[in-house]
N, C-alpha and C positions, 0 to 999 in steps of 0.2 A: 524339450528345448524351450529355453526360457521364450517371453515374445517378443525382448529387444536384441534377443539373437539375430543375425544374417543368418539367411539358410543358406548350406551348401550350395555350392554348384560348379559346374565345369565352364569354365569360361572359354575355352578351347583345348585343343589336339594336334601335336603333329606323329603322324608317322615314318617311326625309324627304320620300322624292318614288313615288309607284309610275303610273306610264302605261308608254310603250315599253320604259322599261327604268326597274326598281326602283333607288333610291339607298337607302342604309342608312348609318347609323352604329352601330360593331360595338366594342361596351368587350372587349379582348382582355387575355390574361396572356401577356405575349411569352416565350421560351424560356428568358432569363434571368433571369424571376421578375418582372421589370419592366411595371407597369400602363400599358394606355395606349389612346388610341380612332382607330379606321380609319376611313375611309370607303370603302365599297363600291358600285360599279357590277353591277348584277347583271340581264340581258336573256337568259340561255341559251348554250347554243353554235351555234356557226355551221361554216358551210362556205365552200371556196372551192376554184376547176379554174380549170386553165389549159389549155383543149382547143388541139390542136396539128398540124396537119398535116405527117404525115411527109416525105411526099413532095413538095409545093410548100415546103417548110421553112416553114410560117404560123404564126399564133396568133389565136387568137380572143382581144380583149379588147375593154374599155369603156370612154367618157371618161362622167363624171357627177361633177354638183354634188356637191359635200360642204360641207356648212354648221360643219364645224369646220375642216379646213382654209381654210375661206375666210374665216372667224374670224378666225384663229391667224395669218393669212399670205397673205390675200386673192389664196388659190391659186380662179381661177374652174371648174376640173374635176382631176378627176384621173383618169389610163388606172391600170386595174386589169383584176385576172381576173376572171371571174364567181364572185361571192359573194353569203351572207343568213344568214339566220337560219336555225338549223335546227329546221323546223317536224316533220320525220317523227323514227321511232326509229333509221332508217337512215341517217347519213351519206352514201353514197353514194346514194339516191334524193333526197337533199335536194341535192345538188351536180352530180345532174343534172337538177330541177327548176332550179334555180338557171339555171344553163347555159341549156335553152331559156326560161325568160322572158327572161333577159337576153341573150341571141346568137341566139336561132332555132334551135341547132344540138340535135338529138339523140346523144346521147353514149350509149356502148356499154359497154368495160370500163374502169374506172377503175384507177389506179394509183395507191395510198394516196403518200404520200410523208410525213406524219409529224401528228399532232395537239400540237396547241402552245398555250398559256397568251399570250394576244395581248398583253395590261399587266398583269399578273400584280401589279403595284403596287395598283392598284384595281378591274383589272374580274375577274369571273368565267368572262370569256370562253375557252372553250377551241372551239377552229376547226380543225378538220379538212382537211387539204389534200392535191391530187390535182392529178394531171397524168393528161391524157385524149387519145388519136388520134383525127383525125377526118378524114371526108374529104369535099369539095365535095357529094356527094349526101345527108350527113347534115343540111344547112341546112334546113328545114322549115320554118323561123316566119323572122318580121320580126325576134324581137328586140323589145329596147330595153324590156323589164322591163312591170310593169301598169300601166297607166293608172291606177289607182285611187290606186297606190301613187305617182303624180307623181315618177318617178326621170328621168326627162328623161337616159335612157343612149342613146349614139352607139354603135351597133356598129363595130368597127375592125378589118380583118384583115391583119396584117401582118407581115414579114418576122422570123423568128426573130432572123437576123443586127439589127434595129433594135434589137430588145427587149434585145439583149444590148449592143448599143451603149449603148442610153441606161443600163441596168443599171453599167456601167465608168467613163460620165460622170456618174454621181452624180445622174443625171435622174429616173430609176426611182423615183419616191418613195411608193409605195406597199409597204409592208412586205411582203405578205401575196404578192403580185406578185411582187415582189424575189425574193423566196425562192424560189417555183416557176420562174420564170426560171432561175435557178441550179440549181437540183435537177435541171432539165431537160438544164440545158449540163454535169452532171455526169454523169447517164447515158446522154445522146445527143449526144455533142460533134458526133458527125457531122453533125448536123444545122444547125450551125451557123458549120461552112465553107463 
């Protein structure tokens, strides 16, 4: 930034909406000196695994409702990794809390693979993401998320080689997924001949 630039900043907030997740409206000073008002999405950060058997080449994922996609595009589920909100201070206990409500499986050592600004346009969100080994004896729960929490998830295990298929046909449409898919087939190609 040049040094007769203004810097950024937030000159104020009000909030429009606060339940699941805070909405704000944020009157900013943009870099360029220029006045102007955001809107902000603001819920926390989240997490999300992609657990992975090595040796059967699998993946644990989930198909469940999403009421904006179904919105947006009267998409009726979408397959993703297990993901939420990050309720602990530890990433990695929250993405493997995550994991067993949503797949049954108990996960062991994680493998960061990068934290990321999910719409960095409007939300706050910054999500943590992991790629996790697992193997047929770490299954322990049912799965399929809380009841209380009405997520209506389908546990699915399935072939690494699919996930990379639909990944190439443009199928994959879950962001967050996408990504670990790929990170996966970047460190472990093997796994996916």
């Amino acid at each position: 930034m040049p040094a007769d630039s203004p810097n950024p900043k937030i000159r104020g907030t009000r909030t429009v909406h606060d339940g699941w997740a805070s909405f704000l409206i944020a009157d900013v000073t943009l870099p360029d000196g220029h006045e102007a008002t955001r809107e902000i999405e603001d819920h926390g950060e989240a997490v999300c695994v992609l657990p992975y058997d090595p040796e059967r080449r699998l993946a644990l994922v989930i198909r469940q409702f999403r009421a904006a996609p179904f919105f947006a595009a009267a998409l009726p589920e979408m397959l993703e990794a297990p993901a939420g909100l990050l309720d602990e201070a530890d990433p990695q206990a929250g993405a493997r809390r995550e994991a067993f409500e949503e797949t049954g499986v108990r996960l062991g050592a994680l493998e960061p693979v990068a934290t990321v600004w999910t719409m960095p346009g409007v939300s706050t969100e910054r999500m943590h993401l992991f790629l996790a080994a697992y193997a047929p004896a770490d299954r322990e729960g049912a799965g399929g998320g809380l009841a209380e929490e009405h997520e209506g998830i389908t546990v699915v295990e399935m072939p690494l080689a699919d996930l990379a298929a639909l990944a190439e046909a443009g199928e994959l449409t879950d962001m967050k997924t996408y990504t670990l898919v790929l990170a996966l087939r970047l460190r472990r190609p093997d796994l996916f001949v």
